[in-house]
N, C-alpha and C positions, 0 to 999 in steps of 0.2 A: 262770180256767180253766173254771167255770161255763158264762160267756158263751162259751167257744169250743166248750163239748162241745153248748150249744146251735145253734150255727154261728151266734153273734151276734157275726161278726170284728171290726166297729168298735167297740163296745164291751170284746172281749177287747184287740184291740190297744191302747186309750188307757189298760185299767187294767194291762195289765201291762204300757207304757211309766211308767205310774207307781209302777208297783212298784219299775222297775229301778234310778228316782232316787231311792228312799229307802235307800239306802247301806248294806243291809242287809247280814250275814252272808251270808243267802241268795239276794244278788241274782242270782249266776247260774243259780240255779234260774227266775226271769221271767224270764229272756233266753233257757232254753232254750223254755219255755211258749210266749213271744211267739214261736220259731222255729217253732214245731209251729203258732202261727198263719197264718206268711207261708208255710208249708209246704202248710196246708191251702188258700191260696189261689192259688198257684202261684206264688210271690212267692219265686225261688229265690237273688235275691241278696241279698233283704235276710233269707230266713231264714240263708243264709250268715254274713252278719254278727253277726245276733243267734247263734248258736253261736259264730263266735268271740269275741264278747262274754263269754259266757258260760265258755269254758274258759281264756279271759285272768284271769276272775274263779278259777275252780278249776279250773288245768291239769291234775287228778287224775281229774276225771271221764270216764271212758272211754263213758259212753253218749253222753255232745254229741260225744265225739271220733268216735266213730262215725255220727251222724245229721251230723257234718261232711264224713265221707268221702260221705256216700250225696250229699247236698248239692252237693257238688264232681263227684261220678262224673255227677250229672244236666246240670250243664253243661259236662260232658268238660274239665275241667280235672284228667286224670288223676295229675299230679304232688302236686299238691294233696289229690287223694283219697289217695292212696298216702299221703304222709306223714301224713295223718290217721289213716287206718288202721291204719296202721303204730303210731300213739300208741296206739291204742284196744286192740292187742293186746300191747301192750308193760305200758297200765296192766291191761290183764284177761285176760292170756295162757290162761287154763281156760275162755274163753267160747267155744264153736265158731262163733256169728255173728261173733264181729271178725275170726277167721282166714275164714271162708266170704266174708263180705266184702270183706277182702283179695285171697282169690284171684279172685273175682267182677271187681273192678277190674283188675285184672292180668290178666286176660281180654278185658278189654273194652279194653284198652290194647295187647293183642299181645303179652304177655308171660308163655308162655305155664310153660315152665318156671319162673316165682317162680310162675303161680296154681296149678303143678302140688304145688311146695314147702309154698302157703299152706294149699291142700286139706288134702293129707298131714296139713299139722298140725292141721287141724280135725278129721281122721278119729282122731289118734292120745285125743281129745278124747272124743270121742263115733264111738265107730266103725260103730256102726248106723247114722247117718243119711245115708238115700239120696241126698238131695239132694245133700251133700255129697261122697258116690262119685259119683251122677251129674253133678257139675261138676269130679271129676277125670278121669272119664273123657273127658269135653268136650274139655280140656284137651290130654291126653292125643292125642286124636283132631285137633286142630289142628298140633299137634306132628307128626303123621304114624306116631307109634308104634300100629301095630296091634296087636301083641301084648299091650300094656296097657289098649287100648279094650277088645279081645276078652274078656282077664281078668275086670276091670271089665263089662262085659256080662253075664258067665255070672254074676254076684254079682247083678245089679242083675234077671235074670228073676226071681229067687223074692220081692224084696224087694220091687221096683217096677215090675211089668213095663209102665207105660206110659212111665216114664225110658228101661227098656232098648229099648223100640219107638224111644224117638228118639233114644238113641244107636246103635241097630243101623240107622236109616235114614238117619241123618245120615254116619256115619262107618265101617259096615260094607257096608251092599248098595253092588253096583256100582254106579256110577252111569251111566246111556247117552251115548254119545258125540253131542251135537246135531250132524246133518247141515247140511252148510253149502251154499248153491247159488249158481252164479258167474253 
């Protein structure tokens, strides 16, 4: 762990491949360690793997199950994320990041109604957090319900007004009709 907050990955990588073979209690704690290496290098299948390494070892851990969905959402294997996610908020259902990432994927998947559902539940979590309104409002605004962007907008001027500039430009100003020439 040392070696890798130094960014000395060959060395992080071989001692905490050697961690993982010492048949420890803790071994899925170096499997997740070793993931945040292959993470840090952009090495996103084999940090894949070392996370599920890791919650094969303790299916209970909802932080790997979580850095498994982000994992999966980076190589659009959104089914993959989703049921990861899905673990990560089922083992830590009060954390507003596994639901916020929930809906984050379910967004990035086209589904727009479950990331509208996932929000909500992060909001009923932690209801001040803009981000969180400003990714239901997103939502919301893909979906095509204006009335719920607009809601959503009028909350998000006093909170965040540079979320509600881009959800009032993304999803409220008209937008101009490009002229086409034959």
């Amino acid at each position: 762990v040392e070696a890798a907050k130094q960014k000395n990955y060959e060395l992080a990588e071989s001692a905490l491949l050697q961690s993982t073979r010492l048949q420890q209690p803790d071994a899925y704690r170096a499997w997740y360690e070793l993931a945040s290496v292959y993470g840090a290098q952009r090495h996103a299948e084999a940090q894949a793997l070392a996370l599920e390494q890791a919650v094969q070892l303790k299916p209970n851990y909802a932080e790997a199950w979580r850095e498994l969905a982000r994992t999966y959402t980076m190589q659009k294997d959104f089914d993959k994320a989703i049921a990861a996610a899905k673990q990560s908020t089922e083992l830590d259902a009060r954390d507003k990041e596994n639901w916020q990432l929930l809906g984050f994927i379910y967004f990035d998947s086209n589904s727009y109604a479950k990331a509208i559902e996932a929000d909500e539940q992060g909001l009923r979590i932690a209801p001040n957090d803009e981000t969180l309104l400003a990714d239901l409002g997103m939502a919301y605004g893909r979906q095509g319900d204006h009335e719920q962007v607009m809601r959503i907008y009028t909350q998000l001027k006093e909170k965040d007004p540079l979320a509600a500039k881009v959800l009032f430009d993304e999803y409220i100003a008209p937008r101009p009709v490009a002229s086409r020439s034959r």
